[in-house]
C-alpha positions as CSV (number, residue, x, y, z in Angstrom):
1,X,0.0,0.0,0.0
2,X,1.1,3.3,-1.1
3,X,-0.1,5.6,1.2
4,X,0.5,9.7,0.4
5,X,-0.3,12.3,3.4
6,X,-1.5,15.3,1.8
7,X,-2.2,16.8,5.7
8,X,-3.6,15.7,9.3
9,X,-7.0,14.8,8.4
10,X,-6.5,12.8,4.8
11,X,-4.2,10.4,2.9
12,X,-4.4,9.2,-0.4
13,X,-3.5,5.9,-1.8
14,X,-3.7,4.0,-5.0
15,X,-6.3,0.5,-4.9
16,X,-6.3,-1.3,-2.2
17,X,-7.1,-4.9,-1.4
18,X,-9.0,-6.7,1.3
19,X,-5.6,-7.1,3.7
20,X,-4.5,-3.9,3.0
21,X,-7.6,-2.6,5.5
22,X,-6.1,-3.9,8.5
23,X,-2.8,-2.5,7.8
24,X,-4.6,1.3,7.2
25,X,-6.8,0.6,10.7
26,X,-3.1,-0.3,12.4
27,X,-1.9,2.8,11.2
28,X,-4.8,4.5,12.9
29,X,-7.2,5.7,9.7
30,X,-10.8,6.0,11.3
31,X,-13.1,6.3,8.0
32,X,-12.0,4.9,4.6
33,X,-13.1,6.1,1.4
34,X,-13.8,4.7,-2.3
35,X,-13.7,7.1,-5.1
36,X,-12.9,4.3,-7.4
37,X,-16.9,3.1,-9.4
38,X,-16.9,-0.9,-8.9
39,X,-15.8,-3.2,-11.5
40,X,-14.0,0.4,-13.4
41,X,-11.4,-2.2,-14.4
42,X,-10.8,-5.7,-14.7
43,X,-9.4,-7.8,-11.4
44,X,-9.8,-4.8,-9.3
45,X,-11.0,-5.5,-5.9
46,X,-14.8,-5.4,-5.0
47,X,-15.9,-3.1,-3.1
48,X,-18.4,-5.1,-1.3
49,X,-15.0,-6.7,-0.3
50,X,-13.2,-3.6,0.7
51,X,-16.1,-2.4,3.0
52,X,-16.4,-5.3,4.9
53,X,-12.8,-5.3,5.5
54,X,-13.3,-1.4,6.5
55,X,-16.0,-2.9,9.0
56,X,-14.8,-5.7,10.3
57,X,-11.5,-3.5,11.3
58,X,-13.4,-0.6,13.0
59,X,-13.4,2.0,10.2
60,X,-16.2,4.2,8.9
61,X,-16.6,3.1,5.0
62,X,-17.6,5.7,2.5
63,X,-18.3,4.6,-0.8
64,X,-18.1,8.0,-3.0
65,X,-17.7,6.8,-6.4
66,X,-16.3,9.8,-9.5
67,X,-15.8,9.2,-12.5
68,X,-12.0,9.6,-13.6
69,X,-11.6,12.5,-15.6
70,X,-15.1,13.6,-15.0
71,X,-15.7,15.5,-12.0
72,X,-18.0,17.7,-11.1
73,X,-18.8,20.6,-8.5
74,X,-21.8,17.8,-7.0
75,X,-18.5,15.6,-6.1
76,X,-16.2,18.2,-4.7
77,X,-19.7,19.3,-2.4
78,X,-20.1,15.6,-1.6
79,X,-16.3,15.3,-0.8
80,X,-16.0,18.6,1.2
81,X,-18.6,17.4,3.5
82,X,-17.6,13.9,3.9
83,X,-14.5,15.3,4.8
84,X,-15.9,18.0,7.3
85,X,-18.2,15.1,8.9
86,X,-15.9,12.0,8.4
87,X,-13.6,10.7,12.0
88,X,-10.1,11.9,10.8
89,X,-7.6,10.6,10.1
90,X,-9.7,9.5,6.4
91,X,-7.9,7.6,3.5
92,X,-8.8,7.9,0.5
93,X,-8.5,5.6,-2.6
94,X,-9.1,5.7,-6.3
95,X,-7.1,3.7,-9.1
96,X,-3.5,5.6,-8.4
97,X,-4.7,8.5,-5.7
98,X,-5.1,11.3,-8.3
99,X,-8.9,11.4,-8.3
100,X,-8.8,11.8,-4.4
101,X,-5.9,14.4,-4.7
102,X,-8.2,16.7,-6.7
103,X,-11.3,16.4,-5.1
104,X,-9.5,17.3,-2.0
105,X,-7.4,20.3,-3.7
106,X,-11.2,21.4,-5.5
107,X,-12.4,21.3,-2.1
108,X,-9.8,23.3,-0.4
109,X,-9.5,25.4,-2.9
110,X,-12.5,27.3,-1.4
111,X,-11.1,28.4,1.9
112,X,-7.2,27.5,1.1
113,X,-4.4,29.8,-0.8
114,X,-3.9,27.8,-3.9
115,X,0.0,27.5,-3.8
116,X,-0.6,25.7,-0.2
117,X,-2.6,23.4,-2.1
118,X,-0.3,22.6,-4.5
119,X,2.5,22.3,-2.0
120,X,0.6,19.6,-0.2
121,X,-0.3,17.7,-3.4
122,X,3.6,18.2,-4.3
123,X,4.4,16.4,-1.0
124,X,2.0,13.8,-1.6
125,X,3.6,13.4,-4.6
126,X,0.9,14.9,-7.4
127,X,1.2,17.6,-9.2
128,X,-2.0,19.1,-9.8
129,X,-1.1,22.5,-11.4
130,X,-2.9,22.3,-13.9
131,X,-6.0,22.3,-11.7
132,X,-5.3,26.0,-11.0
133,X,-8.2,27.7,-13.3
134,X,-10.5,25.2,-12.2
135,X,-9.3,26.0,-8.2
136,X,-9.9,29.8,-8.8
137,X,-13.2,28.9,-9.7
138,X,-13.7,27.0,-6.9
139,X,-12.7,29.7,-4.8
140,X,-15.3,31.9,-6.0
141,X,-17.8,29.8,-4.8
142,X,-17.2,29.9,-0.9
């Protein structure tokens, strides 16, 4: 399991399997999110697995499917306040963590400076500068 800090309340991590939710509950994660759609590809995990795995280790499971590539300002809004009501620390997966980064950074972007955005994304490692028009937008709708 690749897991990416982007700050105190949320990681990011690429798919995760059915052992890799006891390791994430060790580690101290309190809610778990899926913002991976079931069956997007071949062999990936179910999530009907992954959530029992999430339940049977303690953890509050969120199943927030987005489309890659597709999202909208209903997801960031669902994200922002999953996030604000969620037990922290959350981790968050999608197919390689991207999808999570941005709906976090489209999130933030409406209360956060955009270059501290970016740094945390940096650390995290994902660059997500090209998410800057989109993030100014965002911003205007605080």
């Amino acid at each position: 399991m690749d897991i990416r800090k982007i700050d105190d309340s949320i990681s990011v991590t690429p798919q995760i399997t059915y052992a890799d939710v006891a390791e994430a509950a060790k580690l101290g994660f309190k809610t778990l999110v899926a913002n991976r759609p079931d069956q997007e590809e071949f062999g990936q995990p179910p999530m009907a697995d992954i959530e029992a795995a999430a339940i049977e280790n303690g953890m509050a499971w969120v199943y927030m499917p987005v489309e890659s590539g597709n999202i909208v300002d209903a997801d960031v809004e669902r994200f922002g306040a999953m996030i604000r009501e969620s037990e922290k620390p959350v981790l968050a997966f999608c197919r390689s963590g991207t999808r999570c980064t941005v709906l976090w950074a489209l999130n933030a972007a409406r209360t956060t400076p955009a270059e501290e955005i970016f740094t945390k994304a940096r650390g995290a490692g994902y660059d997500i500068s090209g998410l800057a028009p989109r993030m100014a937008q965002q911003a205007n709708n605080q």
